[in-house]
C-alpha positions in Angstrom: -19.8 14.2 17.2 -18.0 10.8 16.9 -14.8 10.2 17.1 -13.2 7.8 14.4 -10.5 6.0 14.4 -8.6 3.5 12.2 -6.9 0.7 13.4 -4.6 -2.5 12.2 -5.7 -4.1 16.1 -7.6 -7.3 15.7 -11.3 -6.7 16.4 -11.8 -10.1 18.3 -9.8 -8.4 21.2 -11.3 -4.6 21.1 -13.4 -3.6 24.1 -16.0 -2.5 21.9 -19.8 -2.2 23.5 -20.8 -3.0 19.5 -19.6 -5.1 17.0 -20.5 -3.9 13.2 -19.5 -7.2 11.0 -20.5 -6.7 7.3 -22.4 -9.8 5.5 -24.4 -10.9 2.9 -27.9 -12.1 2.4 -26.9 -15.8 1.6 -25.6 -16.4 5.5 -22.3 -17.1 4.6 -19.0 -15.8 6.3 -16.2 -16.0 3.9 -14.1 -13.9 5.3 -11.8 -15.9 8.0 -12.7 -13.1 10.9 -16.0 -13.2 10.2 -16.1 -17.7 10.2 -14.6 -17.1 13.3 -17.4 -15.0 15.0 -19.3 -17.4 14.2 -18.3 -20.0 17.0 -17.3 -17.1 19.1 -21.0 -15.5 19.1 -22.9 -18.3 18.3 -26.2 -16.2 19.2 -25.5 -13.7 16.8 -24.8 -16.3 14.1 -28.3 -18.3 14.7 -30.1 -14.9 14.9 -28.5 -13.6 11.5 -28.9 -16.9 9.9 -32.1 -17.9 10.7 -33.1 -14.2 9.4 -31.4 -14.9 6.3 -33.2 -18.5 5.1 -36.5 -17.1 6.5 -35.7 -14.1 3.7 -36.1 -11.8 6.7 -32.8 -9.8 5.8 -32.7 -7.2 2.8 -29.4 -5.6 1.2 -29.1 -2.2 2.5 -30.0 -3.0 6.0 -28.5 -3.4 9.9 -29.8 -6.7 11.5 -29.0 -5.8 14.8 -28.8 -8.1 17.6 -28.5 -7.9 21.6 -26.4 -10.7 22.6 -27.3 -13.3 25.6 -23.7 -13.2 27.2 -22.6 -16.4 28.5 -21.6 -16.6 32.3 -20.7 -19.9 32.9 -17.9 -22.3 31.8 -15.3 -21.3 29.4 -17.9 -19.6 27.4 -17.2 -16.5 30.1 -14.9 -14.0 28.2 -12.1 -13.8 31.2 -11.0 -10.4 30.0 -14.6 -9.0 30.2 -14.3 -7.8 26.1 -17.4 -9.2 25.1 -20.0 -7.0 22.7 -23.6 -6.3 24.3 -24.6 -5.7 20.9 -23.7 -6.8 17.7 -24.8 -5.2 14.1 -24.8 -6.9 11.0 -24.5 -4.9 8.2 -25.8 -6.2 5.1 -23.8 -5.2 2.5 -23.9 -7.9 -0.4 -26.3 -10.1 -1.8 -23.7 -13.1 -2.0 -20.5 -13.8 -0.7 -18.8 -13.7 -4.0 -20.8 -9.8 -4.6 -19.2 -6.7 -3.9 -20.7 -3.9 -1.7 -22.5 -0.5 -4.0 -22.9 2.2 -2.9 -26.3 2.9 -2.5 -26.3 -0.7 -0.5 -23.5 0.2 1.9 -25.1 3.6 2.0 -28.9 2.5 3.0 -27.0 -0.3 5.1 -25.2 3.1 7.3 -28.3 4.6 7.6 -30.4 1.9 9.3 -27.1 0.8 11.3 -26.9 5.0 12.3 -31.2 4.8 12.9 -30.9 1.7 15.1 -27.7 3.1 17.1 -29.8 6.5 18.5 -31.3 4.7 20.9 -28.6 2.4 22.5 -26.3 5.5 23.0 -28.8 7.4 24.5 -30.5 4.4 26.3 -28.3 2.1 26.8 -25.2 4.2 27.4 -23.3 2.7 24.1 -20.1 4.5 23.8 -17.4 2.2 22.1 -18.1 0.5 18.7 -15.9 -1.3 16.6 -15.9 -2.1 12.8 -15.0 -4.7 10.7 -13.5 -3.2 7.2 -11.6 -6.3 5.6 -15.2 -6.9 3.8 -15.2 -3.6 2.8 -11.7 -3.4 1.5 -11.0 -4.2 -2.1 -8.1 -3.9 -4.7 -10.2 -2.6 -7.8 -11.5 1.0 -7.9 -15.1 2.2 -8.8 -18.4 1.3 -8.0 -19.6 0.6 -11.8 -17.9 0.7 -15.5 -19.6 1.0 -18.8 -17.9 -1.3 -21.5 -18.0 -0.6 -24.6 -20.8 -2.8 -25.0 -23.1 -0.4 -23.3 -23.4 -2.6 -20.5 -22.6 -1.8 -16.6 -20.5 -4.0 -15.0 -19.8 -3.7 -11.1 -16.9 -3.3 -9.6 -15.9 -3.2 -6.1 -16.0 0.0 -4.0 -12.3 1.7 -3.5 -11.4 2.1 0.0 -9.6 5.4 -0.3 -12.4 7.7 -2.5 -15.9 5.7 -1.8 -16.0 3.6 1.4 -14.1 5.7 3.9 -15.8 9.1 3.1 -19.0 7.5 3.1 -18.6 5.6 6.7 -16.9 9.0 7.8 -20.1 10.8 6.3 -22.8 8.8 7.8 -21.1 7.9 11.5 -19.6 11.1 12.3 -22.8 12.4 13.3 -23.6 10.0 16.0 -23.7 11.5 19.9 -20.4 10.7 22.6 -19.5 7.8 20.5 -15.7 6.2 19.5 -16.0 4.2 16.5 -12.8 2.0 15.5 -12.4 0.9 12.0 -10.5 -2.1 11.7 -8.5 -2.2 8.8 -6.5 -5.1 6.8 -2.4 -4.0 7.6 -2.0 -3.5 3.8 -3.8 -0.9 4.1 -1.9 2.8 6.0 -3.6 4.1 8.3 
């Protein structure tokens, strides 16, 4: 059973064996943690965006990558806190989209498929989680206007992200997984 934990620490300084950063199909980072993971695991970035012009990358899936750490220069993490893996969760179709449910949900699922192995194998025990792309102000995952039409709205935090991450990670073997929240939101 996993243990979960939420957090207001900054990810780019947890000890975490596995990064999860959500992104979108288009291979942009808008969000400014994620622009900066960019530069700081270049690998990752290259990987995840060559996968995403190629079309290689769906919505509802977990590109995930094993990182070439750098040992030389000042590309050598001094405090040793650099991810062997990291997982990309693909959550949106644009930068500008929302996560649905049954996105983020497929999305957990492959991420929880792909993540059997490298506890098991590779002795994966700490894994950290970026939420701030997860986290919006506006409840629901859809509305019907009086139109008849459904329009999307963003996933709420408290009643359809959180229970689902809790849902689909707490399974997973000998594992600690930090969410990292936004510090608007109580922990």
């Amino acid at each position: 059973m996993a243990n979960i934990q939420l957090t207001h620490a900054p990810i780019l300084n947890s000890s975490a064996q596995l990064l999860i950063l959500p992104v979108n199909t288009a291979g942009i980072l808008l969000d400014p943690v994620l622009a900066r993971t960019k530069t700081l695991f270049s690998d990752n970035y290259q990987s995840y965006y060559q996968a995403c012009r190629d079309g290689n990358i769906q919505v509802g899936s977990c590109l995930l990558i094993k990182r070439a750490l750098e040992q030389t220069g000042l590309g050598a993490s001094s405090s040793g806190n650099q991810p062997s893996y990291i997982a990309n969760l693909v959550i949106s179709d644009h930068p500008y989209h929302s996560a649905r449910l049954r996105w983020l949900s497929a999305a957990l699922l492959d991420l929880q498929q792909q993540l059997l192995p490298l506890i098991r194998y590779q002795g994966i025990r700490r894994v950290a989680l970026l939420a701030r792309p997860l986290v919006y102000d506006n409840p629901r995952d859809h509305k019907i206007d009086s139109s008849g039409s459904v329009n999307i709205l963003p996933l709420d935090w408290h009643h359809d992200t959180l229970p689902l991450l809790i849902q689909q990670l707490q399974d997973l073997p000998k594992l600690r997984i930090d969410i990292h929240l936004p510090k608007n939101i109580t922990v």
